[in-house]
Backbone bond lengths (Angstrom), bond angles and torsions (degrees), N, CA, C in turn:
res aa  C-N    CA-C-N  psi(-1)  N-CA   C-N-CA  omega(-1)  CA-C   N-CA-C  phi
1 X - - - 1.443 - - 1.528 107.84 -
2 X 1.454 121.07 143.79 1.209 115.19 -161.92 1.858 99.51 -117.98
3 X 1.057 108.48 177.62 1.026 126.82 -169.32 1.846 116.65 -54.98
4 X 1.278 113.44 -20.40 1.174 137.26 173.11 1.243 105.85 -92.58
5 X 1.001 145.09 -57.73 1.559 155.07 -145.58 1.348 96.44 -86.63
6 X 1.564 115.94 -36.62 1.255 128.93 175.52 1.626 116.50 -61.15
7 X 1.421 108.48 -58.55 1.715 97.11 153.03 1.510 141.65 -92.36
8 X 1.271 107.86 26.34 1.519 110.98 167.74 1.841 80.36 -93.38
9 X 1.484 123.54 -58.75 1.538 101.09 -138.48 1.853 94.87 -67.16
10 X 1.662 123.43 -7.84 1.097 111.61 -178.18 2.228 105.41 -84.20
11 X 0.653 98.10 -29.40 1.773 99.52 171.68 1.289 106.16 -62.15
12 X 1.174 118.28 -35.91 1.500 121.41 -158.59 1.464 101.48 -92.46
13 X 1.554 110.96 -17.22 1.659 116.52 -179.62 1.646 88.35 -78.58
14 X 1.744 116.03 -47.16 1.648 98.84 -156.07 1.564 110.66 -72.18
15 X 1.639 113.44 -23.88 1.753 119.57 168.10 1.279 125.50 -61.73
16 X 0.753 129.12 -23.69 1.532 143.30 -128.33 2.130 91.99 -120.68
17 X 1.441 112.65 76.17 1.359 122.67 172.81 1.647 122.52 -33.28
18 X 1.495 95.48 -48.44 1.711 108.89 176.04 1.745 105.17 -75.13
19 X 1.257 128.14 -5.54 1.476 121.43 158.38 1.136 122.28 -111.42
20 X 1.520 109.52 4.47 1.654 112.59 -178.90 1.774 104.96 -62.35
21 X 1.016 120.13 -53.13 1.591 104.92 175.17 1.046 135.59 -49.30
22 X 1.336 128.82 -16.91 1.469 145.71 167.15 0.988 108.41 -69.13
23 X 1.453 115.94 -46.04 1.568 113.25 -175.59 1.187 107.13 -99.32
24 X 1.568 141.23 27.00 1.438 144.02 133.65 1.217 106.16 -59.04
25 X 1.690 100.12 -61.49 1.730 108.57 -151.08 1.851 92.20 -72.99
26 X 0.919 122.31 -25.81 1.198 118.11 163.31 1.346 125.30 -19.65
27 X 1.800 105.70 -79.69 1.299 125.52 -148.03 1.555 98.49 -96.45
28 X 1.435 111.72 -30.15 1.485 113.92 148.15 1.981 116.46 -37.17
29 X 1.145 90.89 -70.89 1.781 79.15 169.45 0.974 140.07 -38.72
30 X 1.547 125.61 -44.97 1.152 151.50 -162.29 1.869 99.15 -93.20
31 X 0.854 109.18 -31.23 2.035 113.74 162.43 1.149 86.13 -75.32
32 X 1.469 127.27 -84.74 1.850 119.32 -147.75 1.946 92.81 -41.22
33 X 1.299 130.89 -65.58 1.390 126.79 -152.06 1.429 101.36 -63.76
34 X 1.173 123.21 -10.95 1.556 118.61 -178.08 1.409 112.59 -80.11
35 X 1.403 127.76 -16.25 1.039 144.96 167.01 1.177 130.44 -96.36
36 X 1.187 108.75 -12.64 1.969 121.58 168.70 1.764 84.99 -75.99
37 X 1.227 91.55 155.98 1.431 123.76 173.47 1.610 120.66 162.58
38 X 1.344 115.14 -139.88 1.412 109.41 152.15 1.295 124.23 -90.79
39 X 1.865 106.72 164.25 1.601 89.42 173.05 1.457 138.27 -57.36
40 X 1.281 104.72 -21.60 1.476 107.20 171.09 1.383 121.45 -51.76
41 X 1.527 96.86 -51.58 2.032 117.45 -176.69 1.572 97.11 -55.10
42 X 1.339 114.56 -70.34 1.577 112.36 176.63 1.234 123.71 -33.04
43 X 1.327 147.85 -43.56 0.914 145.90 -138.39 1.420 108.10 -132.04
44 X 1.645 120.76 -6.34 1.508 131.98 155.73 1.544 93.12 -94.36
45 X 1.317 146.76 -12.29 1.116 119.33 176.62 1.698 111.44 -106.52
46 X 1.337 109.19 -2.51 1.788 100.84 146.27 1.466 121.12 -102.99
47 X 1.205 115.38 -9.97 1.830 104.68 163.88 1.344 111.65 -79.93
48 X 1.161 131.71 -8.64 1.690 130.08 163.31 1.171 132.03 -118.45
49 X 1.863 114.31 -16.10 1.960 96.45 132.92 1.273 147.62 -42.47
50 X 1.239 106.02 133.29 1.855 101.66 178.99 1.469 111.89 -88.82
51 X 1.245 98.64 136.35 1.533 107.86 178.31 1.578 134.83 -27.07
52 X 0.774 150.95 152.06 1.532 154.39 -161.98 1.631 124.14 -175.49
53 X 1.638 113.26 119.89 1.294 110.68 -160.72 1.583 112.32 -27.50
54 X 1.008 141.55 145.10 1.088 163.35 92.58 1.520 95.19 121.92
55 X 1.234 107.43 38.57 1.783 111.27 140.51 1.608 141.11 -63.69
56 X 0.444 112.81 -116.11 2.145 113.66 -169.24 1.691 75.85 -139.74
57 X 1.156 114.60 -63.86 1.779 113.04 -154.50 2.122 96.98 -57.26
58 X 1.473 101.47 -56.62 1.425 97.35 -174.16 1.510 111.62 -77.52
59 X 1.224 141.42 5.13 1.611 135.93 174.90 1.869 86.30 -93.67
60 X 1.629 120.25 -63.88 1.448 98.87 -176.51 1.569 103.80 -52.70
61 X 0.617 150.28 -105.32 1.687 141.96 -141.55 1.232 109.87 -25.94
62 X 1.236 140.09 -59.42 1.638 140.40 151.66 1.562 105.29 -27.93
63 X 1.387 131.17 -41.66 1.219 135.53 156.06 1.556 133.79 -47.09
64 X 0.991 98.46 -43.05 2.145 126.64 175.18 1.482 101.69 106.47
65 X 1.316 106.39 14.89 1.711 107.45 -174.28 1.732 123.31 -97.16
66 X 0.741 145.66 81.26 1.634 142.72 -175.72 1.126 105.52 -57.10
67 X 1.518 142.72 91.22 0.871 151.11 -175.18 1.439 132.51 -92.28
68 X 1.324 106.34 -5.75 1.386 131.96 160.29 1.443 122.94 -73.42
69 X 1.333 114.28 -35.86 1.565 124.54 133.35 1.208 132.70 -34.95
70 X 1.393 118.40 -60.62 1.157 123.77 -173.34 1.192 104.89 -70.26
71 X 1.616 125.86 -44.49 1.806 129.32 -175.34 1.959 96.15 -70.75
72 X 1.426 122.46 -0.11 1.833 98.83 176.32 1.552 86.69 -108.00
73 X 1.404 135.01 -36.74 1.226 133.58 169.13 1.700 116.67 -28.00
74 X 1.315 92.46 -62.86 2.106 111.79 175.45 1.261 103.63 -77.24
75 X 1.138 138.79 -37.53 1.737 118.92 162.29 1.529 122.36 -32.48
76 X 1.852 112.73 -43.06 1.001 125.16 -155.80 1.247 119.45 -104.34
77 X 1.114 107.71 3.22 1.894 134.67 172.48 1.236 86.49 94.67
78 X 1.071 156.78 24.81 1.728 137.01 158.88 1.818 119.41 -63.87
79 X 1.462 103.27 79.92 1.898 107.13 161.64 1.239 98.42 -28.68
80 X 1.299 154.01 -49.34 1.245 116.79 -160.34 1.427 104.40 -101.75
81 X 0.978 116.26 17.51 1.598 99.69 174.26 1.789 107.89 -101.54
82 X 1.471 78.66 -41.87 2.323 88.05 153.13 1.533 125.00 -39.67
83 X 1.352 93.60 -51.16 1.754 116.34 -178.10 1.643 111.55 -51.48
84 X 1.756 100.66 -42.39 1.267 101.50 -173.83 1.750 96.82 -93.53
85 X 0.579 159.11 -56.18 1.514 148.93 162.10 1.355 132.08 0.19
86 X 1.859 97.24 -53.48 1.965 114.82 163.26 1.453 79.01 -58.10
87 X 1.878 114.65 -78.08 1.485 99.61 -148.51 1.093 116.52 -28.92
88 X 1.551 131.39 -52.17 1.149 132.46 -168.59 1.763 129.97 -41.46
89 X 1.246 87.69 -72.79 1.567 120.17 160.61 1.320 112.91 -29.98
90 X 1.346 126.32 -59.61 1.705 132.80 179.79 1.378 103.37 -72.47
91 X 1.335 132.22 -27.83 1.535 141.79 -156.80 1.732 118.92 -114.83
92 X 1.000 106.20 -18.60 1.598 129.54 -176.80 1.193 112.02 -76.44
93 X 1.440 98.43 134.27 1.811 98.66 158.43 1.487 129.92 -87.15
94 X 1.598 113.81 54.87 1.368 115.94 -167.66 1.359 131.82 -72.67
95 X 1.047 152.47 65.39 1.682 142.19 -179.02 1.033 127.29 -105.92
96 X 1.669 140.06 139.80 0.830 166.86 -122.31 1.359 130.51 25.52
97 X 1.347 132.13 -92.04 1.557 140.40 173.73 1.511 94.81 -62.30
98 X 0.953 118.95 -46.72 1.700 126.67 -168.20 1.673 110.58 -51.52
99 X 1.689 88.27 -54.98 1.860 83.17 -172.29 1.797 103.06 -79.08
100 X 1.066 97.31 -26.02 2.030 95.15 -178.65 1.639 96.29 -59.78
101 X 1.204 116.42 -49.76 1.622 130.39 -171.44 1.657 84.28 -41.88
102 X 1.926 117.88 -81.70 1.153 123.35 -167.17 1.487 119.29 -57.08
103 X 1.546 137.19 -26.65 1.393 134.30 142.42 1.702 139.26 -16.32
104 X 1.294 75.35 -56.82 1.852 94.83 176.69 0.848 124.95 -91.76
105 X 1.706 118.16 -12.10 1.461 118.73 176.52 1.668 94.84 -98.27
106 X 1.509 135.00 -19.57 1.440 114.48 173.70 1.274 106.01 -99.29
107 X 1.429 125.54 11.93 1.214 136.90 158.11 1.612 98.95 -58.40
108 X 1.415 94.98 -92.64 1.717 113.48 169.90 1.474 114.97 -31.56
109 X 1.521 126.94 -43.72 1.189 92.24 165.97 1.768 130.94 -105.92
110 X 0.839 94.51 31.98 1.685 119.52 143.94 1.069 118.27 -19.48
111 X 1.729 82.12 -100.57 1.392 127.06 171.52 1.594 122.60 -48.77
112 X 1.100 105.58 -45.04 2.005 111.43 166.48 1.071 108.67 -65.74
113 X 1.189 118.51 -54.01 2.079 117.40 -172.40 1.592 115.27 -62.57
114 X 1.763 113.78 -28.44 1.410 111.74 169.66 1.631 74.52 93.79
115 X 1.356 132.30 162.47 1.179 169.10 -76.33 1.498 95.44 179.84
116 X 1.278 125.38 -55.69 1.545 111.28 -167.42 1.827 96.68 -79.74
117 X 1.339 100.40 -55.93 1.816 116.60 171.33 1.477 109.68 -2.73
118 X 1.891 94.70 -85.03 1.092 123.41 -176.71 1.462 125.40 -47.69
119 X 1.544 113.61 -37.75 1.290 128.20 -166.34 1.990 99.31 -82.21
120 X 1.418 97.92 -40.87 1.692 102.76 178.49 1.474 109.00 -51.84
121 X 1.411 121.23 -54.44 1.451 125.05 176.87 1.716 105.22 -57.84
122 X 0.903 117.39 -64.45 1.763 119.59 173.80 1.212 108.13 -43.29
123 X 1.058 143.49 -46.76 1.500 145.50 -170.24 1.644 101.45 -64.44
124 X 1.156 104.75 -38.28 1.994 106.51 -174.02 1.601 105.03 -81.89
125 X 1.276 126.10 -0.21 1.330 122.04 160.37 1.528 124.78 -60.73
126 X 1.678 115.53 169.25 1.141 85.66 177.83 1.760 88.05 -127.47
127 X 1.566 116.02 169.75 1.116 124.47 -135.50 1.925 95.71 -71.43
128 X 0.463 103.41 11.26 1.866 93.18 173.89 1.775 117.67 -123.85
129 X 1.320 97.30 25.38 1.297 127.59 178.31 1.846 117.92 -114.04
130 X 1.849 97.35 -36.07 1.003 113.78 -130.29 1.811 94.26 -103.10
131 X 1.937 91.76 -19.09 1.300 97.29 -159.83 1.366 117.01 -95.47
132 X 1.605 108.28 -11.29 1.358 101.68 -165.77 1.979 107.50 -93.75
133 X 1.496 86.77 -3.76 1.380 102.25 -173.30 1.449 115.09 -81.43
């Protein structure tokens, strides 16, 4: 395929209604993998994105929650900023980009807090916090 053929069949991907979902789930991919990395990478690359409809940052605020706070709070080993995060999570009205947003970042901090860390703060929840998580 030549250099031409190469951008007709890409025009014809962005016209083309019956391939428009492919080329969502596409470019969707290609965001989600930009954000895989380590936990460190993850979790500096949502404390220094700016907000965007219907992220984790803009559903908490519609929430009363600043949650961008709470994710530099848990960067920094602050349990209670963890604490409020489950809260969040069990208590939130999160869906779509928002809860994937909030997934990967308690994914990521998982993985940063270490396993016993993480589990110590989780353990001081109380069970309707504890469960949906």
């Amino acid at each position: 395929m030549n250099q031409a053929d190469s951008k007709k069949f890409v025009l014809d991907l962005l016209m083309a209604k019956s391939r428009l979902p492919v080329f969502v789930i596409a470019i969707a991919s290609v965001t989600a993998s930009a954000r895989e990395g380590t936990p460190e990478e993850t979790l500096h690359y949502y404390v220094s994105i700016q907000p965007s409809r219907g992220d984790v940052f803009s559903q908490g605020k519609l929430d009363g929650v600043d949650y961008r706070t709470l994710l530099r709070g848990a960067v920094v080993y602050d349990s209670a900023s963890l604490a409020e995060i489950f809260r969040y999570t069990a208590t939130g009205h999160l869906i779509g980009a928002g809860a994937e947003d909030n997934s990967a970042i308690l994914h990521a901090l998982l993985h940063y807090w270490g396993d016993s860390r993480f589990s110590a703060v989780l353990r001081k929840q109380s069970a309707p916090v504890v469960e949906p998580l």
